[in-house]
N, C-alpha and C positions, 0 to 999 in steps of 0.2 A: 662518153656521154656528157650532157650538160643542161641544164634547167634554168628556167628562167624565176626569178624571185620576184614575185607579183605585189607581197608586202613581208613585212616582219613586224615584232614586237618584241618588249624584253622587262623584265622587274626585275629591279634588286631595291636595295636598301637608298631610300634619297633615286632612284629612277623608276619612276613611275608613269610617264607620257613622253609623249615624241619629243616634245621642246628639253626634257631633263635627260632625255638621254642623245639626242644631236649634240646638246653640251656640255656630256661626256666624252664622247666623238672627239669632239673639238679641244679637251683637255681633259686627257683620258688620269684617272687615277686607282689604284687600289679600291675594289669592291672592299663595303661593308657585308661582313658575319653575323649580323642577328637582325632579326626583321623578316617579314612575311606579310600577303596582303588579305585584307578582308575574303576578299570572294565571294561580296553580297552579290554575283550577276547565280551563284549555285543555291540550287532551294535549303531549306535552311536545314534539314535535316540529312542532307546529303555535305553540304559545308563541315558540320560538326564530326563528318565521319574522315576529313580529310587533315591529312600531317600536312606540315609547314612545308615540306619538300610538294606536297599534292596542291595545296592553297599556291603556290608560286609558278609552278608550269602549267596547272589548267589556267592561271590567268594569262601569262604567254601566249597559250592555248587560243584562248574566245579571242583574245586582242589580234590576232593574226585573221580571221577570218569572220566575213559577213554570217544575216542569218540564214542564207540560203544556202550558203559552204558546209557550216558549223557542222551539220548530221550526214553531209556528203561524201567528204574528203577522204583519204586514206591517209595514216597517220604513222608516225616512228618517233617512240618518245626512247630517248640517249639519256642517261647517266652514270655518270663512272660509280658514284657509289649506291644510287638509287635510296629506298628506305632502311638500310641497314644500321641506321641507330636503334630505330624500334626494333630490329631482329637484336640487336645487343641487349638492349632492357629487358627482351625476352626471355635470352637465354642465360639473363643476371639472375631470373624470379627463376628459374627454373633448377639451377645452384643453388638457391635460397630454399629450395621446395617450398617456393612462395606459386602463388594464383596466375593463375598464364589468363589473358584477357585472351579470347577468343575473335574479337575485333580486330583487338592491334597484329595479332598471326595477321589477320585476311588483307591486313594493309602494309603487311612488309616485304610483302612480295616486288618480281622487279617492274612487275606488268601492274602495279597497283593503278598509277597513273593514267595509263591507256585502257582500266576498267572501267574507272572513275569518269573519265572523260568521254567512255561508250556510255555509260551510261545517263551523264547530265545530257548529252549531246542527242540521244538517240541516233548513235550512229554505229551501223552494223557492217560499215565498209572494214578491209585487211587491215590490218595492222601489225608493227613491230613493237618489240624493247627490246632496248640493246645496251653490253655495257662494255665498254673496249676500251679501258684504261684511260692512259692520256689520251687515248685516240678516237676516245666517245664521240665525240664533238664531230670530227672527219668523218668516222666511221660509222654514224648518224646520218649523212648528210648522201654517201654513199649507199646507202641502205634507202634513202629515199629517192634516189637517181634509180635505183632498180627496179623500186613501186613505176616510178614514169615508163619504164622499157617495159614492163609488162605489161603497163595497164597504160599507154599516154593519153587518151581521152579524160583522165583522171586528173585531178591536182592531189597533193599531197603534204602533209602538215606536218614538219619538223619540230620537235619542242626539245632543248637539249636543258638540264638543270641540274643542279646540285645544293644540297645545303652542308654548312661543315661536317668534318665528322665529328664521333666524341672522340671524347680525350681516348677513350681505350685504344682506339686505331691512329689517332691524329698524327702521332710523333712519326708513324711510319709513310705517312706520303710528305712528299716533295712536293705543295702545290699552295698557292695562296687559300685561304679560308674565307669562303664568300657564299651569299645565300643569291641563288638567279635563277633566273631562266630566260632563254630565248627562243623565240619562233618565229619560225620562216615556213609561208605558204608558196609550195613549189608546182611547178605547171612545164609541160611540153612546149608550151607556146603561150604567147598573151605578153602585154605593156610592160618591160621591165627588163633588168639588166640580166644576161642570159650568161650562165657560172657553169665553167665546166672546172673538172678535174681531174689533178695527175697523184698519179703516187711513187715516190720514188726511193731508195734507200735510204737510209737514216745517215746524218750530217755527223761528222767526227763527234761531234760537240753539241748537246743541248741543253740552252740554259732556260731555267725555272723562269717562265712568264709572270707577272705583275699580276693578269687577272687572266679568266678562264679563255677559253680558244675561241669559244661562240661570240663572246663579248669582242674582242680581237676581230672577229669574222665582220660582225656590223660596222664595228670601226671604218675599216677596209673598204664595207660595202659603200660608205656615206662619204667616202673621199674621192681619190682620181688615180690611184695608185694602179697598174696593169694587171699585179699580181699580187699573190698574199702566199708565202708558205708558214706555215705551219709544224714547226720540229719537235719531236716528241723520242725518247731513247730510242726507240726501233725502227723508225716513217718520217720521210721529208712530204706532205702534206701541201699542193699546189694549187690554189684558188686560180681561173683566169677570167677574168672579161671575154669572152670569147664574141 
């Protein structure tokens, strides 16, 4: 299977437009860890309902897609950790036999994201979430080549992100500490470079990447390069120009 990428978009810390993130591209470094965007385009009382993890891929989100997409598309939001800080703070108060906010439960779900964005969006099309370790990002990406085979008359809207974890789980992932997201609007057909993929067993050896896979992924997309794999402890991960 293979899809063509009609646009993308991506936030982190210091990128926030095309021109700051082509000139990441072009001299790529370690994401920053703290930071998050406004999200003045969400009504204001739906803004204030959203965590830094939610504030970061719905703007991925809208920046990936006109207004005639926006309420159309079919969607698969990927992250490895999704909002499990707020599940941690929750079940801190709950040890504590402290007050469990009833809000924060509804937002630390892994579909928070893809409710949030049905709902600013009014958009009632399929969607996914998904969380596959290192392999979010691929396995994100996969999940939305499926939405195309079922549905190809459809485009489909890739959002992958993550923000750090806390300290309580930190020490135990192997992974740079970074707040992002990226999105990629995916189509059967139309103007743009057409990305297929392979999966194949995992490489003796994989070493801990500089920043996340997605970011890795743009990089890739914005050079001349034929291929991009992708290695993670279990999956050798195969981007092609097709």
């Amino acid at each position: 299977m293979s899809a063509v990428v009609l646009r993308t978009s991506a936030w982190a810390p210091g990128i926030q437009d095309e021109a700051e993130l082509k000139a990441w591209c072009a001299s790529p470094t370690p994401l920053l860890a703290e930071g998050h965007p406004d999200a003045k385009f969400l009504p204001a009382m739906l803004r204030r309902r959203c965590t830094p993890l939610t504030r970061i891929m719905l703007t991925a989100a809208y920046g990936c897609c006109d207004e005639t997409e926006i309420g159309q598309v079919r969607t698969v939001f990927a992250s490895r950790h999704g909002s499990i800080n707020e599940s941690i703070g929750l079940l801190d108060a709950i040890a504590k036999s402290a007050r469990v906010s009833a809000a924060t439960f509804s937002h630390s779900v892994h579909n928070a994201q893809a409710g949030l964005y049905s709902i600013a969006a009014a958009n009632r099309r399929a969607s996914s979430s998904l969380a596959g370790n290192e392999d979010s990002f691929p396995a994100g990406f996969l999940e939305a080549l499926t939405h195309l085979q079922r549905e190809p008359q459809s485009k489909v809207l890739l959002v992958m992100g993550d923000v750090p974890l806390s300290p309580t789980f930190a020490a135990l992932i192997d992974e740079p500490a970074a707040s992002y997201a990226v999105g990629a609007l995916l189509s059967s057909s139309g103007n743009g470079p057409r990305i297929s993929l392979e999966l194949q067993p995992a490489p003796e050896e994989a070493s801990t990447p500089a920043w996340p896979a997605a970011f890795e992924f743009l990089r890739w997309l914005n050079g001349v390069q034929p291929e991009l794999s992708v290695h993670t402890p279990k999956r050798r991960w195969i981007f092609r120009r097709a």
